[in-house]
TORZALUM-698664 format. One record per residue (C-alpha): residue number from 1; x, y, z; residue in three letters. Coordinates in steps of 0.2 Angstrom, whole numbers, always signed. Layout:
BEGIN
> NUM; X; Y; Z; ALA
...
//
This chain:
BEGIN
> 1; +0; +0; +0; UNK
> 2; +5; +18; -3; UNK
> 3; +10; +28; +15; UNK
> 4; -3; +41; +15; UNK
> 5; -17; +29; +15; UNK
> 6; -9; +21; +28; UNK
> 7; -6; +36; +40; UNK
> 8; -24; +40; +36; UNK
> 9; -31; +24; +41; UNK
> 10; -20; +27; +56; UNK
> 11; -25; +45; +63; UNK
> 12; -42; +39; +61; UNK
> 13; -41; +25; +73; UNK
> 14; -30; +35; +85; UNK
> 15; -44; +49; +87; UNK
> 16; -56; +35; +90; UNK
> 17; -46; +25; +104; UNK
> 18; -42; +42; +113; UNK
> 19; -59; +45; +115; UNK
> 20; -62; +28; +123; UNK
> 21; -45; +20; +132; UNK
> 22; -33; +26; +138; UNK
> 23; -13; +25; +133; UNK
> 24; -11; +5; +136; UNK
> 25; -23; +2; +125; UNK
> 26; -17; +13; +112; UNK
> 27; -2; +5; +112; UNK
> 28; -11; -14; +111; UNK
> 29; -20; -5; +94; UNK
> 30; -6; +3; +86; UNK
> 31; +4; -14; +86; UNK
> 32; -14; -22; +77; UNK
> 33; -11; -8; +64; UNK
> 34; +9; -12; +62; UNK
> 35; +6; -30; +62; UNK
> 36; -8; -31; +47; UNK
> 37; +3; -20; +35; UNK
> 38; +9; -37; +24; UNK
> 39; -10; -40; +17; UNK
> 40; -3; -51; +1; UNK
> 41; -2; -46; -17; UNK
> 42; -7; -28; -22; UNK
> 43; -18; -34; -34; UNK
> 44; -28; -45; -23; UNK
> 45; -35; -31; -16; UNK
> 46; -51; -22; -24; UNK
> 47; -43; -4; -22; UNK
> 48; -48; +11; -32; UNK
> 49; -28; +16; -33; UNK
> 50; -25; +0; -43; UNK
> 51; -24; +4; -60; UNK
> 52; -21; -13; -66; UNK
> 53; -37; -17; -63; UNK
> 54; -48; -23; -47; UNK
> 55; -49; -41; -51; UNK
> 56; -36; -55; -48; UNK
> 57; -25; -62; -63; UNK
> 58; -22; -80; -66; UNK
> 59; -9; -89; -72; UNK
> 60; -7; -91; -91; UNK
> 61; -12; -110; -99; UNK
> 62; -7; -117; -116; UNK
> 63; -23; -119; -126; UNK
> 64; -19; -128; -140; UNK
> 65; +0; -139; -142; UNK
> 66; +8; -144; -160; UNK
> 67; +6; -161; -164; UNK
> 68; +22; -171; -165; UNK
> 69; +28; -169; -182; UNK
> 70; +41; -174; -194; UNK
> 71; +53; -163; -207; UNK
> 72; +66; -166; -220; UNK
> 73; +82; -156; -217; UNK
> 74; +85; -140; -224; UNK
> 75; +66; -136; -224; UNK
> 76; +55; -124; -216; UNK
> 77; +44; -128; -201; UNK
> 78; +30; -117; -194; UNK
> 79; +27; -119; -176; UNK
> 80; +13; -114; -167; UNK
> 81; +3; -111; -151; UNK
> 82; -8; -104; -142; UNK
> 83; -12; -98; -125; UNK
> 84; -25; -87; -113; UNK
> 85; -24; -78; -97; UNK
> 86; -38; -73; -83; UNK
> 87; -40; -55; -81; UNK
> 88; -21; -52; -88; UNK
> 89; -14; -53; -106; UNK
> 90; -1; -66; -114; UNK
> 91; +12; -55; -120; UNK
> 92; +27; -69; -126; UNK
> 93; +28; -85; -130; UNK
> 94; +46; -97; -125; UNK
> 95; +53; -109; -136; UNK
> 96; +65; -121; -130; UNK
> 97; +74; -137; -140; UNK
> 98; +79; -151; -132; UNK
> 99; +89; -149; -116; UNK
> 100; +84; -131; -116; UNK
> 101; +101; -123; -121; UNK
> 102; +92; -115; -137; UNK
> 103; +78; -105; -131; UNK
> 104; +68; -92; -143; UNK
> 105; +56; -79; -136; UNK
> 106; +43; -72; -148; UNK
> 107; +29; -58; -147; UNK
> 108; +17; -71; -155; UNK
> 109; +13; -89; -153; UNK
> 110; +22; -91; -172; UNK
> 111; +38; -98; -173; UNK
> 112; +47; -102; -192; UNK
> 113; +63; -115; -189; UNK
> 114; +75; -121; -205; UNK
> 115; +82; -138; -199; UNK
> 116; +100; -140; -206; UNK
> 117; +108; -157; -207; UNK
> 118; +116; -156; -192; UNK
> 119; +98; -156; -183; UNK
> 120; +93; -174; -191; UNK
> 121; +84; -186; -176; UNK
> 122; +71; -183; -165; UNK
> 123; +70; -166; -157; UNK
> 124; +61; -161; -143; UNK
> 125; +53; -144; -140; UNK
> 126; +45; -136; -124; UNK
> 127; +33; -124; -126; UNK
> 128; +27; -108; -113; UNK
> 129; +17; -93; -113; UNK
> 130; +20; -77; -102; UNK
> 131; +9; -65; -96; UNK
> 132; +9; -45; -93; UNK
> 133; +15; -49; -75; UNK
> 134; +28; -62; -79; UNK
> 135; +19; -74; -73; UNK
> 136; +23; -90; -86; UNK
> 137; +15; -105; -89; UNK
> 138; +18; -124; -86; UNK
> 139; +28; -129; -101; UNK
> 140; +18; -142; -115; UNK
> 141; +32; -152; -126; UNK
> 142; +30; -159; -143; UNK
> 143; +42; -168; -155; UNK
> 144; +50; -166; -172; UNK
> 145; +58; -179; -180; UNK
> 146; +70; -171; -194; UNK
> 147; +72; -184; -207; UNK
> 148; +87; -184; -219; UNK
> 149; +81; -189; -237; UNK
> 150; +97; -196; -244; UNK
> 151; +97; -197; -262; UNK
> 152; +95; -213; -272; UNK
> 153; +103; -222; -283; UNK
> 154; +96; -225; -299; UNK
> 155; +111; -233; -311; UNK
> 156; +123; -243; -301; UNK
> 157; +138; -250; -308; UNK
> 158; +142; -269; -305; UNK
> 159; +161; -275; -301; UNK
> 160; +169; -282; -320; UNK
> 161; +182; -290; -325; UNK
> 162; +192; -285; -341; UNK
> 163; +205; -285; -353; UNK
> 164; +222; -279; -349; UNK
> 165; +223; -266; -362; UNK
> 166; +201; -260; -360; UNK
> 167; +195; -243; -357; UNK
> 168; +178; -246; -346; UNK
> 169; +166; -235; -349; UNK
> 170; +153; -234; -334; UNK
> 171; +139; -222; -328; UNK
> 172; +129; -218; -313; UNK
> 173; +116; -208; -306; UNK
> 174; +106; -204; -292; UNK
> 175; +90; -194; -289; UNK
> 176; +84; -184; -273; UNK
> 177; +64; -184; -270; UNK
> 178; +65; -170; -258; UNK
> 179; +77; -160; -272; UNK
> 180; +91; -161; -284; UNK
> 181; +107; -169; -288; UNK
> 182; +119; -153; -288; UNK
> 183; +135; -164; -290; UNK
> 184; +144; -180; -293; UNK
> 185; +162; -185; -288; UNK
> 186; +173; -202; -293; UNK
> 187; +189; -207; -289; UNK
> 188; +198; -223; -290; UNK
> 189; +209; -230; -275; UNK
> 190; +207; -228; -255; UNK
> 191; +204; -210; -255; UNK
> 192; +201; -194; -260; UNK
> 193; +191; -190; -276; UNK
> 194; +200; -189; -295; UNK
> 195; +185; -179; -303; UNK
> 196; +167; -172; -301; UNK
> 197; +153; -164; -313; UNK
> 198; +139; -154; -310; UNK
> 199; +123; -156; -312; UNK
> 200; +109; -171; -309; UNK
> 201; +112; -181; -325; UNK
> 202; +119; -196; -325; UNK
> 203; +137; -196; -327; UNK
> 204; +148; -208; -338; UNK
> 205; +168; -210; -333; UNK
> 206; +179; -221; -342; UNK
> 207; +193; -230; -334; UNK
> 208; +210; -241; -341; UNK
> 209; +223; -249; -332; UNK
> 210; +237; -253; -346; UNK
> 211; +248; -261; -332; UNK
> 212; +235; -275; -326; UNK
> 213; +226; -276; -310; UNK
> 214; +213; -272; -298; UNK
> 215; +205; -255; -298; UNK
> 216; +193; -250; -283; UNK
> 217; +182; -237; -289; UNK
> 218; +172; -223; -277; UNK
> 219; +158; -214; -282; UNK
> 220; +145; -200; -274; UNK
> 221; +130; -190; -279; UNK
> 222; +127; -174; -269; UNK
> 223; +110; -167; -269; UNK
> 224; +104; -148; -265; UNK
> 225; +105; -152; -245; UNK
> 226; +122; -157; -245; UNK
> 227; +118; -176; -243; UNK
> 228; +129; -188; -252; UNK
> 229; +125; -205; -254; UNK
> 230; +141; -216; -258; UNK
> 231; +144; -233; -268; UNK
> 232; +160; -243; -274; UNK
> 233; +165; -255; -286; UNK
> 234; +179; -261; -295; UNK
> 235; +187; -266; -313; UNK
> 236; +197; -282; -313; UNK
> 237; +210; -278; -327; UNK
> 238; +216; -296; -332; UNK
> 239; +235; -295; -331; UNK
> 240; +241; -305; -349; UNK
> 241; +253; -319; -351; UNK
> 242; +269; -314; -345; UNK
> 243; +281; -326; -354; UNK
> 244; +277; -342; -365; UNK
> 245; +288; -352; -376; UNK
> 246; +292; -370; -381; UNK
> 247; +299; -382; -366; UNK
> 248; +304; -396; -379; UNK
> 249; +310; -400; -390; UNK
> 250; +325; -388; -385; UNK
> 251; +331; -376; -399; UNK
> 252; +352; -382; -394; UNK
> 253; +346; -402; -396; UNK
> 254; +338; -413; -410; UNK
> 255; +320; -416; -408; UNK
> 256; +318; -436; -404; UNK
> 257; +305; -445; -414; UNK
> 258; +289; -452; -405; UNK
> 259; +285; -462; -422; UNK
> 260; +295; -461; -437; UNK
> 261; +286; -471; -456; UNK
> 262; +302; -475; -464; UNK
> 263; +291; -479; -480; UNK
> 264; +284; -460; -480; UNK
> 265; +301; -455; -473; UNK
> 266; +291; -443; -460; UNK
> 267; +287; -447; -444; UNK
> 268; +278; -437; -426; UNK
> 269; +288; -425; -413; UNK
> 270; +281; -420; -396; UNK
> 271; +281; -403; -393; UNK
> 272; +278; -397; -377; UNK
> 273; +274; -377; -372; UNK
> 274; +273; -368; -355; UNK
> 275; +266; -349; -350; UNK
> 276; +266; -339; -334; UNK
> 277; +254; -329; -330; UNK
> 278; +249; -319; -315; UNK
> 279; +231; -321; -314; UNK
> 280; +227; -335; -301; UNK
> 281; +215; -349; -311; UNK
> 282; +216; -340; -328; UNK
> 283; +213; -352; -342; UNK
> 284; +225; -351; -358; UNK
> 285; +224; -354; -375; UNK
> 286; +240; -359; -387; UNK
> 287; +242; -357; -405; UNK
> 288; +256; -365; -411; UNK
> 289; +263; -362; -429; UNK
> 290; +276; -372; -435; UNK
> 291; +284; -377; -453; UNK
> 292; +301; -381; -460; UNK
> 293; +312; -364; -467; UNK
> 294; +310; -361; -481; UNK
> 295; +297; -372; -485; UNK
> 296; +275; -369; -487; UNK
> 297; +271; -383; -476; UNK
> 298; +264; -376; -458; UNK
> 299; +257; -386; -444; UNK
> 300; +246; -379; -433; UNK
> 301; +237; -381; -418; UNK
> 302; +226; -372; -406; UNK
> 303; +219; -377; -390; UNK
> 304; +221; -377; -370; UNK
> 305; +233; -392; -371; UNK
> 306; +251; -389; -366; UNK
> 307; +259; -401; -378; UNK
> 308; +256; -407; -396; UNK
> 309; +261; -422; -407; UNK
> 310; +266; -413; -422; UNK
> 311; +264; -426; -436; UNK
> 312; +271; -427; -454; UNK
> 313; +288; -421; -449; UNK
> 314; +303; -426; -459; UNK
> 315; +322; -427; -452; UNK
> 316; +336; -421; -450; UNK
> 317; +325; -403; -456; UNK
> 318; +323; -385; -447; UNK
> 319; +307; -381; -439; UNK
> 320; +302; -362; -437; UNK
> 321; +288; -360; -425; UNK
> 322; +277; -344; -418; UNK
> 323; +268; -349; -401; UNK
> 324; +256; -337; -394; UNK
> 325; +245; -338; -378; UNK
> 326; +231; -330; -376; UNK
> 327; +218; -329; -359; UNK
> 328; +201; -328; -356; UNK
> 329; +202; -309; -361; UNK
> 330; +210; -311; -376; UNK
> 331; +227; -304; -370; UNK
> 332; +240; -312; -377; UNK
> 333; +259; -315; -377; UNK
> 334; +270; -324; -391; UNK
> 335; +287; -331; -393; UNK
> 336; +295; -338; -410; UNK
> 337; +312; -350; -411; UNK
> 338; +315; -364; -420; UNK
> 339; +323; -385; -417; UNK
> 340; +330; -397; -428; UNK
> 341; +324; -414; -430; UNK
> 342; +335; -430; -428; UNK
> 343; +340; -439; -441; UNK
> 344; +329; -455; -447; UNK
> 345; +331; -470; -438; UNK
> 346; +341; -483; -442; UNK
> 347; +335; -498; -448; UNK
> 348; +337; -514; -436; UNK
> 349; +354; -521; -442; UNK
> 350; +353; -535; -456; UNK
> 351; +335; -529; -461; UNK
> 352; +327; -519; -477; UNK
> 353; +311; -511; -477; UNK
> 354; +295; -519; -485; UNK
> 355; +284; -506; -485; UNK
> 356; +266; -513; -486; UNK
> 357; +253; -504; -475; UNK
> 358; +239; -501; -486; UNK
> 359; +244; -511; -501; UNK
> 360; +235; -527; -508; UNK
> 361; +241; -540; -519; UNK
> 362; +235; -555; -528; UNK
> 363; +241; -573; -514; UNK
> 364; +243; -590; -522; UNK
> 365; +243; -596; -538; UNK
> 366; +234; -608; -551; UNK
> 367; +239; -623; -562; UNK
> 368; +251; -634; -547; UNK
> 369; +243; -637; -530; UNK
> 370; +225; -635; -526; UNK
> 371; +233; -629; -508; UNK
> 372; +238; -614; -517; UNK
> 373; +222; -608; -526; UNK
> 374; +211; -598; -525; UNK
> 375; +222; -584; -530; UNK
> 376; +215; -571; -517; UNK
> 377; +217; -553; -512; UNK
> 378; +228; -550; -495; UNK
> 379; +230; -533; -488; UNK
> 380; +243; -525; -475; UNK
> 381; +239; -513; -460; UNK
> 382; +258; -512; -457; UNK
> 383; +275; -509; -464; UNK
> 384; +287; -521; -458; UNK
> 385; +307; -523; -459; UNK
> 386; +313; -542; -463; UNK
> 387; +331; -546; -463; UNK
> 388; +338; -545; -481; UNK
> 389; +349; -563; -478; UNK
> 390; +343; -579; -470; UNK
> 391; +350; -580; -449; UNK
> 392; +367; -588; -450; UNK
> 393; +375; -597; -438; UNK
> 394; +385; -583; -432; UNK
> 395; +371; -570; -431; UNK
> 396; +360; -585; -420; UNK
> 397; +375; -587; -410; UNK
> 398; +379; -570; -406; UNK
> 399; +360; -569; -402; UNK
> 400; +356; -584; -392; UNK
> 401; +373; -586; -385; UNK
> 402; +374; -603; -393; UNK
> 403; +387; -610; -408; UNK
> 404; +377; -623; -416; UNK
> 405; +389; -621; -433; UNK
> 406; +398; -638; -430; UNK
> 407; +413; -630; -441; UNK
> 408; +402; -622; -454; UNK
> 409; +405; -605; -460; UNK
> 410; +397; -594; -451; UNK
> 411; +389; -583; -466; UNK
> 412; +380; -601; -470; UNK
> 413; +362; -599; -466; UNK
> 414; +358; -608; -449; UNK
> 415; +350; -626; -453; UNK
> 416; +343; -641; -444; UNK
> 417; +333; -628; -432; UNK
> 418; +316; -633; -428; UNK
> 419; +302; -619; -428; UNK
> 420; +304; -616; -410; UNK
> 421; +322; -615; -413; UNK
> 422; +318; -599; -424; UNK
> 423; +307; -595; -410; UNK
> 424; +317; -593; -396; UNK
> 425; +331; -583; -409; UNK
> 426; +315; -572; -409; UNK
> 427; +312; -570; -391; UNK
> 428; +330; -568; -388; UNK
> 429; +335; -555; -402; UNK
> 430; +319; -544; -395; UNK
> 431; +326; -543; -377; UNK
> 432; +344; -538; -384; UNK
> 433; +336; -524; -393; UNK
> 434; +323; -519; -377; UNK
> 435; +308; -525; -386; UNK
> 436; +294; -537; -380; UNK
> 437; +294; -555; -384; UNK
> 438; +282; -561; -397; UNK
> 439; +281; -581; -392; UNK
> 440; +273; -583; -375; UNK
> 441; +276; -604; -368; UNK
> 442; +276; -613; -352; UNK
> 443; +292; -624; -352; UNK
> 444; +305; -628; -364; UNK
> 445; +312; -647; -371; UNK
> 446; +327; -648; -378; UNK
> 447; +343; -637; -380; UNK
> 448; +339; -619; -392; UNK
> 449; +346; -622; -408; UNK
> 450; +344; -641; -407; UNK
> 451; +328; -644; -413; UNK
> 452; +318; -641; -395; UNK
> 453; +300; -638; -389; UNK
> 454; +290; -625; -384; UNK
> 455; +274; -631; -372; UNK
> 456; +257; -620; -374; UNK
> 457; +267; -609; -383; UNK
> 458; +257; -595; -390; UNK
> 459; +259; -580; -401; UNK
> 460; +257; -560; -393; UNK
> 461; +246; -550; -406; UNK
> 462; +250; -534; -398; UNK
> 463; +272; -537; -392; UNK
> 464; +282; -528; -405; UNK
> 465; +295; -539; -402; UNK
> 466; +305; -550; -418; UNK
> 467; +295; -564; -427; UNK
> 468; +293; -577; -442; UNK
> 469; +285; -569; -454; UNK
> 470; +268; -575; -460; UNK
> 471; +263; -583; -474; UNK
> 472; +259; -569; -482; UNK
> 473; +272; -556; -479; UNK
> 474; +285; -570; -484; UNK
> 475; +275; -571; -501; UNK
> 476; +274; -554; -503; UNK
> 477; +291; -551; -498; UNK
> 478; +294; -562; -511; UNK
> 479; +287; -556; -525; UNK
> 480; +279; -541; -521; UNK
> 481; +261; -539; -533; UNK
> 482; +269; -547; -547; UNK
> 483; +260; -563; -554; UNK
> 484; +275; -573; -562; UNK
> 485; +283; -588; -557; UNK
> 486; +298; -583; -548; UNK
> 487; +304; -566; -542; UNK
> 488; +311; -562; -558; UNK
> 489; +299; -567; -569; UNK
> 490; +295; -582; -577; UNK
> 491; +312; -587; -585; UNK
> 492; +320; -603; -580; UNK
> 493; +336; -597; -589; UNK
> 494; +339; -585; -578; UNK
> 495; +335; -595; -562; UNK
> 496; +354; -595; -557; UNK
> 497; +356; -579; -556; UNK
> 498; +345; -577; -541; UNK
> 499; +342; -595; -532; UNK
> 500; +355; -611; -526; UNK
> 501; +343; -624; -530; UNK
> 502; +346; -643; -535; UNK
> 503; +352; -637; -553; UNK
> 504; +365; -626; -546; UNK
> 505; +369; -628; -529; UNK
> 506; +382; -644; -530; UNK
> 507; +371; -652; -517; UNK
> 508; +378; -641; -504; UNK
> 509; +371; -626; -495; UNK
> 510; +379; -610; -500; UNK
> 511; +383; -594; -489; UNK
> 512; +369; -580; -489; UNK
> 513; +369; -566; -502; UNK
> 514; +380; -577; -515; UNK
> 515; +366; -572; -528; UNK
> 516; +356; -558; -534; UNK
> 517; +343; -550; -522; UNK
> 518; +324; -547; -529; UNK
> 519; +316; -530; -529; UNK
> 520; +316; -525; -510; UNK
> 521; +334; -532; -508; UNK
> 522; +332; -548; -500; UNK
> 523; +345; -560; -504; UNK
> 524; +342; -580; -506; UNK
> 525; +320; -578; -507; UNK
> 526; +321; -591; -516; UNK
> 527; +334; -607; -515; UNK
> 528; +345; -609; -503; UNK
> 529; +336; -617; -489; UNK
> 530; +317; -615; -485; UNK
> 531; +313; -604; -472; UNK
> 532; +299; -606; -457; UNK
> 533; +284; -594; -457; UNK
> 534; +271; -590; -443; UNK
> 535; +259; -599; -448; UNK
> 536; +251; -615; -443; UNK
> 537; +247; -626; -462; UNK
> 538; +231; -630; -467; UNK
> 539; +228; -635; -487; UNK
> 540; +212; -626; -489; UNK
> 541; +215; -610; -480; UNK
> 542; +216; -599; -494; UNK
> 543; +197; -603; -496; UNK
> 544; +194; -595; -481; UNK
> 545; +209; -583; -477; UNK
> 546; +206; -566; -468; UNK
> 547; +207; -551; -483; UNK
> 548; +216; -541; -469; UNK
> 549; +233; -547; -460; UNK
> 550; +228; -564; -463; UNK
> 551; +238; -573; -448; UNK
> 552; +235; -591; -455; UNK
> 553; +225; -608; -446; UNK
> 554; +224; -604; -425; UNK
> 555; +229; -623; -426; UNK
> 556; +239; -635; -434; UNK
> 557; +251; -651; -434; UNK
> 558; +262; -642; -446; UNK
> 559; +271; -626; -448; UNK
> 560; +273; -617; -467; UNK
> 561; +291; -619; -473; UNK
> 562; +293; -606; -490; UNK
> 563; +305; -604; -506; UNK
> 564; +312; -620; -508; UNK
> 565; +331; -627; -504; UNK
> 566; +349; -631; -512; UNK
> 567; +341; -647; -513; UNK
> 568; +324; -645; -521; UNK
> 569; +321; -642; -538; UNK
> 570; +317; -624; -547; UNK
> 571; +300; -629; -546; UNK
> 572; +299; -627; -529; UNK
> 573; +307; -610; -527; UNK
> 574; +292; -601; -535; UNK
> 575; +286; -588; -527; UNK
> 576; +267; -597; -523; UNK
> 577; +274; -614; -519; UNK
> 578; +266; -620; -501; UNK
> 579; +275; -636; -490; UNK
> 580; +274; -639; -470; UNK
> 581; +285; -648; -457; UNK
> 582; +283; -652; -441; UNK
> 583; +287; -635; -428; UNK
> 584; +299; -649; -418; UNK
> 585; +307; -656; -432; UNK
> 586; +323; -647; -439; UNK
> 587; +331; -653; -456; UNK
> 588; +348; -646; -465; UNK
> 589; +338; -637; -478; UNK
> 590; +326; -627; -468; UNK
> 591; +331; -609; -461; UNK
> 592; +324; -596; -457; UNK
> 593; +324; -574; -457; UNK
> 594; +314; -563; -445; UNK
> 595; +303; -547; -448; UNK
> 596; +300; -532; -437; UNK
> 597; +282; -524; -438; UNK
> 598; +282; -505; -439; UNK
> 599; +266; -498; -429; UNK
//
């Protein structure tokens, strides 16, 4: 209260109690006047002095609150609120975010707010409303979740693998729903960014890596909010072939002959190749070029094998050759040199060539022995090699290890030797020269070389071991695909020229080669002494011989003996003429050669 209406309401009363008591009781009165001086709020009173009104004013209360609300960063959010007051006006209104450290004050329950990146989450905001005297509300609170709209990505580029030498060409893009794409940025490696364009079209950046290799690959898309969204991937640049050349044969040593046709006079070489290359699992490719200098013929091969028989080569020739390896990318690396080939082999010593795969002739002949018709066609898978001479007795013992001569000169043809004899020769000779034996037997009678037994023996089809020759590789041998008589032809005047037989031979047997060879330059074919074949004898089997290779009866008592002896007349030296003889039994006019098949 103001003083003078105090000292007024206090000289009033004094008068009064003078009147009535006396001083003790004005002193009991004046401390009731002191004592009731603190009489509360001002404006609690109704007192014409109080210009602020005469009725109480109340607190102010929050009418209506904002709904909790969500925004996207970077946009505009108008808050608003209201409030009312009893008998007093609301004059500001308090805005307060989160733990209260931003606080706003407005005139109005209006309040604009731009939420920047940093704000993205849930925010929390306390509300209060003031009136003329300062009194202020309870606070209300609503929320805000600020949302970040990220931009999307549209084109996305997967990992690849590629070519060494490639340029990758690759795009991508991203779009913003709540905006634009202001920018893009790439780079390759760990960090940092290589290059960037403006703008919110899709972008296309090429990329190469001449030196091979892996290649990670950033990429972002910035939109007008300064959100980025991010994405990798990587080019796998294949890494080529570094080195590749042949392994063998080697260019300082003469290339060794797998095969070798010594009737075609060509035969195969294994070549073998290598590459390194750095890529873990890649798979390679070879082209191989090769011909002889100066010369048209090229062999060539392409594939994923590491070596190659390389066939028609001749010897003793200089080979040229390109290789080049290519990978699954196409990268490739190449290497040229050259190797020599060896010379052709030798032939096994003694023996001449017969050259006879695919060649047919007419077997037999008409007008002497039924056993030696029908005249029929025979035909040869195989060259073979047969020795030019009958075996003499120094060649079987030099073999065998046994002198059967009994004082005879050793370039006589070995005699008096059963078919298993000649047999055993074989067996033996193929072991001296590290090749399989032919004649297969379960126990042996008798000494080698005089007149012995072989028990179950059989014959190997597939041992490339020496053999008798059959039937009809003696006869064509023999005479090759002529029809006459002999192997000179049908002139008995001649005969002497070519055979020891019972008109010339003095009943004794002469030393091999004495006489003139027939066409393939075998000596003594004819004359001499007969000579053991293969072949079990049977009088009708040219009726029913095999066209192919014809390997004679699968059984017999007898064994085929050919070309007639020093003690047989001309008649039988021809070329056709078929007798047997027991395999056990030896005489002194039956020999024997060998032949060598080539596979």
């Amino acid at each position: 209260m103001n003083g003078s209406f105090q000292d007024g309401i206090i000289k009033s009363i004094f008068h009064t109690c003078c009147l009535r008591v006396d001083r003790g009781i004005l002193t009991v009165l004046l401390l009731l006047v002191s004592g009731c001086s603190w009489v509360g709020s001002e404006r609690d009173w109704n007192n014409p002095y109080d210009v602020k009104g005469t009725r109480p004013a109340g607190v102010p209360i929050i009418d209506s609150v904002p709904h909790d609300t969500s925004i996207i960063i970077n946009d505009t959010l108008e808050m608003s609120f209201s409030a009312s007051c009893t008998n007093a006006t609301v004059t500001k209104y308090h805005w307060s975010f989160d733990d209260g450290t931003t606080a706003v004050e407005t005139d109005a329950g209006t309040l604009e707010k731009i939420w920047e990146p940093s704000d993205s989450g849930i925010h929390t905001v306390s509300i209060r409303a003031e009136n003329e005297w300062e009194m202020i509300s309870d606070p209300e609170t609503f929320s805000v979740k600020v949302r970040s709209c990220y931009p999307v990505l549209t084109v996305k580029p997967e990992d690849a693998a590629v070519s060494q030498l490639a340029v990758v060409e690759r795009s991508f893009s991203a779009t913003d729903s709540n905006g634009a794409i202001t920018s893009y940025f790439w780079g390759t490696g760990n960090e940092g960014w290589d290059d960037s364009a403006s703008g919110d079209e899709a972008v296309t950046v090429s990329f190469d890596n001449p030196e091979g290799g892996t290649v990670p690959v950033r990429w972002a898309a910035r939109d007008d909010d300064g959100l980025m969204v991010y994405d990798t991937f990587i080019v796998i640049f294949n890494r080529r072939p570094i080195s590749v050349g042949v392994t063998s044969p080697a260019e300082d040593t003469a290339a060794l002959f797998q095969r070798f046709d010594i009737a075609e006079g060509i035969g195969d070489v294994v070549c073998s190749f290598s590459a390194d290359d750095p890529d873990e699992g890649d798979v390679l490719t070879y082209t191989f070029f090769c011909g002889p200098t100066l010369k048209d013929t090229v062999i060539f091969y392409s594939g994923k094998d590491t070596s190659v028989i390389l066939s028609g080569v001749t010897a003793s020739t200089e080979y040229v050759w390109t290789l080049t390896v290519k990978d699954l990318f196409g990268d490739s690396t190449s290497a040229t040199g050259a190797f020599t080939t060896a010379p052709p082999p030798k032939a096994p010593d003694g023996m001449v060539l017969i050259r006879a795969r695919g060649i047919c002739y007419e077997m037999g002949q008409s007008g002497f022995s039924p056993a030696e018709e029908p005249i029929h066609q025979v035909c040869f898978n195989a060259h073979f090699w047969m020795d030019s001479t009958e075996v003499t007795y120094d060649a079987f013992s030099a073999v065998t290890g046994t002198d059967i001569s009994n004082g005879n000169d050793g370039d006589m043809p070995v005699a008096n030797v059963s078919w298993y004899d000649a047999a055993l020769y074989c067996n033996a000779r193929s072991k001296s020269d590290g090749k399989d034996t032919v004649y297969l037997y379960t126990s042996r009678t008798g000494d080698i070389g005089r007149q012995c037994s072989l028990e179950e023996c059989t014959i190997s089809a597939t041992a490339d071991g020496y053999r008798l020759p059959t039937e009809a590789e003696w006869e064509y041998a023999c005479k090759s695909d002529s029809l006459t008589l002999y192997f000179w032809g049908n002139d008995r005047a001649t005969a002497s020229l070519y055979a020891w037989t019972k008109e010339n031979s003095a009943a004794t047997v002469h030393q091999v080669a004495d006489k003139l060879p027939n066409g393939s330059q075998l000596y003594d074919m004819s004359g001499n002494v007969w000579e053991w074949c293969q072949d079990w004898y049977d009088a009708g089997f040219y009726t029913v011989s095999e066209r192919v290779d014809p390997q004679g009866p699968e059984t017999g008592t007898t064994k085929v003996i050919r070309g007639g002896s020093w003690n047989t007349t001309l008649f039988f030296a021809q070329a056709g003429t078929r007798v047997s003889m027991a395999p056990e039994s030896g005489d002194p006019t039956i020999g024997f050669r060998t032949v060598l098949i080539i596979r």
